[in-house]
C-alpha positions, 0 to 999 in steps of 0.5 A: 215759302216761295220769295219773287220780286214783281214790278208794281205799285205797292199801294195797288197790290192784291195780297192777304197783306202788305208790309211797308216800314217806318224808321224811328222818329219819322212822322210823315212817311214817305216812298212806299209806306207814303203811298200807302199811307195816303190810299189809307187817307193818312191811317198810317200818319194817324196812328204815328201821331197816337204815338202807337207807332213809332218806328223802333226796331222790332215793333210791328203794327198791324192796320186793317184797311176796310176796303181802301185798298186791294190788300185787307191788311197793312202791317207796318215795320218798324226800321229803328235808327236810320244810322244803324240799319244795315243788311242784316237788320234786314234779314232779321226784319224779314225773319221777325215779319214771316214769324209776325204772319204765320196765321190762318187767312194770311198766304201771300204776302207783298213787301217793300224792299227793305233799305233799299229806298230812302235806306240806301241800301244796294237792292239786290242785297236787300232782296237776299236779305229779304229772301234769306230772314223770311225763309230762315224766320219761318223755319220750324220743325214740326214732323213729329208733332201732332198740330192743328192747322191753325199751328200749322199756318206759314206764309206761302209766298213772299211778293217783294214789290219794286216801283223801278222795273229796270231793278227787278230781274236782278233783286229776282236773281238775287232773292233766288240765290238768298232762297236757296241760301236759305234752304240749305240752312233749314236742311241743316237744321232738319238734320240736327232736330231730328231724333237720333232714332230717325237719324243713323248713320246709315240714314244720314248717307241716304239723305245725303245721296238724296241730295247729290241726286238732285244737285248732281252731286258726285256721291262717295260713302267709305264703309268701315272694312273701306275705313280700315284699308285706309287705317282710319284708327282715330275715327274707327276707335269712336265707333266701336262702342256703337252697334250701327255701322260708321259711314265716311259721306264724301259729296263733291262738286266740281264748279270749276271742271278739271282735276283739284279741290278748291275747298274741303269742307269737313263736318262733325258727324255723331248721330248722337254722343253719351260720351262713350265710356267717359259717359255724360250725366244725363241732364241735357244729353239729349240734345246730343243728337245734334252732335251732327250739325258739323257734317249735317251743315257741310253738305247742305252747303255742298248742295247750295253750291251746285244748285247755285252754279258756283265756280269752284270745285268742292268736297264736302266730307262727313265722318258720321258714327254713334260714340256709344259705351259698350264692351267693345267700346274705346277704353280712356289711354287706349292708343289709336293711329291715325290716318297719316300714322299720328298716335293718339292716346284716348284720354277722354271718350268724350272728346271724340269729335276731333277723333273723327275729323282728324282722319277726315281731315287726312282723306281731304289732304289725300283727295288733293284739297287746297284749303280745308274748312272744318266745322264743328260742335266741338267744345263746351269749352267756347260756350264759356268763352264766346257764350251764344252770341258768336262761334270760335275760328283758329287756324293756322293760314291768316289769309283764308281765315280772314276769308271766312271771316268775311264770309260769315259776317256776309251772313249775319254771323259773329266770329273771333278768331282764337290763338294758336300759339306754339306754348299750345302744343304742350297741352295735347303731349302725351307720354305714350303716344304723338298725343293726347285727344285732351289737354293735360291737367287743369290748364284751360284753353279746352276750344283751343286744344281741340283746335290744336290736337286737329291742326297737325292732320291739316299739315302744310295745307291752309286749314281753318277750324270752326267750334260752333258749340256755343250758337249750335242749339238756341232756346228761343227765335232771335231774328233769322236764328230759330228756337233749336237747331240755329243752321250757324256755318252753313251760309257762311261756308257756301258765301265762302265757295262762292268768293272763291269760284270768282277769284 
């Protein structure tokens, strides 16, 4: 979907329909969705009076103009209350409206700026917003499917109309920079619904320098006799038991110019999880191909980055492999080494993805990253604890911590922040080795020891963790958040980028 801002009178408009809104408990409508209203000869005003239309969020009341206007349809949306709307009910008004639109017959749309009138909302948010929801909203993923075209319709362009044209070229900026946002995100998603068949290792390095081609990306993959030189032990061990080959995808962006990383962003990369030899029941492991999301969602953001010009040198780090069982496979209290020489001891096979980030942590420490981000569908743990509604964050620097926190809840995403106390690192000692990949006997904390066995890889550098485990997959649209791969992290991560390009 293409989203631009024009100047013009909404009400004048030619498109397949208009959408204006209405907060609740307003009977007389005014600004844009007045004008429309009166070149409807008050069709508008009439259907609030019915009581068919009365402004709560989420209702959406479609009108047929007969000729009044150019446009044949007006679809009026519904705002809620005016204290309670915000940029994100925005962008989720925006995603709801592109679901509301996909149809045979309907292409172009025009929209008014949502909030951005008698709302008092900054325009050019709202213009991102708008950008960000519609995109976001209409993603789905339909590449193996046989469908019609009618279930194949989308919205093919998003109009936002602006009456002063002194505003539009920077809403059109801004709506720019929410399209690409957005891309990003539905990249991610692609990646984590895809089948792991469609979905090697091997095919997510190639889709990734895909990408770095097109962004202009620096492009790097470690190949494992690479990964060996380097004593990847921790990230090797998971491997083993899978017949294609690991890759360690490194994608770099240097927005700033000169030598140093600003931020590493480092993302989970298994293709597809059985557990290994502690092998999970079969119910649901299917949706283990999207044990991914983690590497999948660091280099789209790596890729919004460099589309977006932003002034900061980036890595964007993907440790990628099958954890399989086999007879080759790591066996449960196998010891591996690590990167920077830390044993582990193997307690579990299925807590493997800390397995993996933890040398890819070392390699972003080696590389000379001054903060790392790590992003993660880690635990089952957090879906206990935080449910579908947020994604957990621990770390061990506050300051970065509460900049990624600002930076998510600029994309319309929950987090909390969990302990790390040092009673913590009890849990993770082993007899045998530095450590154990899982938390010794039955005392809880399963997101939080996951944070803890990574912390030590970080070292001394400001790191962050993100268990995204719990809003990873959704069983159905909920505002900007589709029905299966959710895209949770990958705007947050870039929203971070860009902050710190402007420091």
């Amino acid at each position: 979907m293409k989203v631009r801002v024009e100047q013009g009178d909404i009400a004048r408009y030619g498109a397949d329909v208009l959408v204006v809104n209405l907060f609740e408990g307003v009977t007389a409508p005014g600004g844009g969705t007045g004008a429309v209203d009166a070149a409807l000869g008050g069709a508008i005003s009439q259907v609030i009076a019915a009581g068919d239309l009365r402004g709560k969020s989420g209702e959406l009341v479609t009108l047929h103009t007969f000729g009044k206007i150019p446009a044949p349809r007006v679809l009026v949306a519904g705002l809620g209350s005016r204290d309670g709307f915000d940029i994100d009910a925005v962008r989720n008004l925006a995603a709801n409206v592109a679901r509301a639109l996909r149809r045979p017959g309907i292409r172009r749309a025009a929209t008014l700026a949502h909030g951005a009138g008698i709302g008092g909302l900054d325009p050019e948010a709202c213009a991102q917003a708008i950008a960000e929801g519609a995109i976001l909203g209409s993603y789905r993923f339909l590449k193996h499917k046989s469908a019609s075209d009618e279930e194949r319709a989308e919205l093919e362009e998003l109009v936002i109309v602006e009456h002063d044209g002194a505003k539009v070229p920077a809403m059109q900026r801004a709506a720019e920079r929410g399209s690409i946002l957005a891309e990003a995100t539905n990249i991610a998603r692609d990646w984590a619904n895809e089948p792991s068949n469609h979905l090697t290792p091997a095919m997510m390095a190639e889709r990734a320098e895909a990408l770095a081609r097109e962004a202009g990306l620096e492009f790097e993959v470690l190949e494992r006799a690479d990964m060996e030189r380097k004593g990847m032990g921790s990230l090797l061990s998971v491997a083993k038991g899978s017949a294609e080959p690991p890759k360690l995808i490194r994608l770099g962006w240097r927005g700033r110019g000169g030598d140093g990383w600003d931020l590493a962003l480092v993302g989970k990369g298994i293709t597809f999880d059985t557990g290994g030899i502690s092998i999970k029941p079969a119910a649901n492991m299917e949706a283990m191909k999207a044990d991914m999301t983690g590497a999948a969602s660091v280099i789209a953001a790596a890729w919004a980055l460099a589309r977006l010009g932003a002034k900061v040198n980036v890595l964007a780090i993907a440790p990628c492999t099958e954890n399989m069982p086999s007879g080759s496979a790591t066996k449960p209290g196998d010891v591996v080494t690590a990167m920077n020489g830390r044993t582990i001891e193997v307690i579990n096979t299925d807590a493997e993805g800390r397995l993996v980030l933890a040398d890819a942590i070392c390699w972003a420490n080696e590389l000379g990253a001054k903060r790392i981000v790590d992003v993660a569908t880690l635990t089952g743990a957090v879906t206990t604890a935080l449910g579908d509604v947020c994604y957990a964050l621990m770390t061990n620097d506050d300051a970065l911590c509460r900049q990624v926190e600002a930076a998510a809840a600029a994309a319309g995403e929950k987090t909390w922040r969990l302990p790390m106390w040092k009673e913590y690192d009890e849990y993770i000692k082993s007899d045998v080795a530095d450590c154990r990949n899982v938390g010794a006997g039955n005392r809880g904390a399963g997101t939080i020891v996951g944070a803890k066995f990574l912390e030590p890889f970080a070292g001394k550098t400001p790191w962050v963790h993100m268990d995204i485990a719990g809003v990873d997959n959704m069983s159905s649209d909920r505002g900007w958040v589709t029905k299966g791969a959710s895209g949770y992290s990958v705007r947050a991560m870039i929203n971070l980028g860009l902050a710190l390009g402007e420091r």
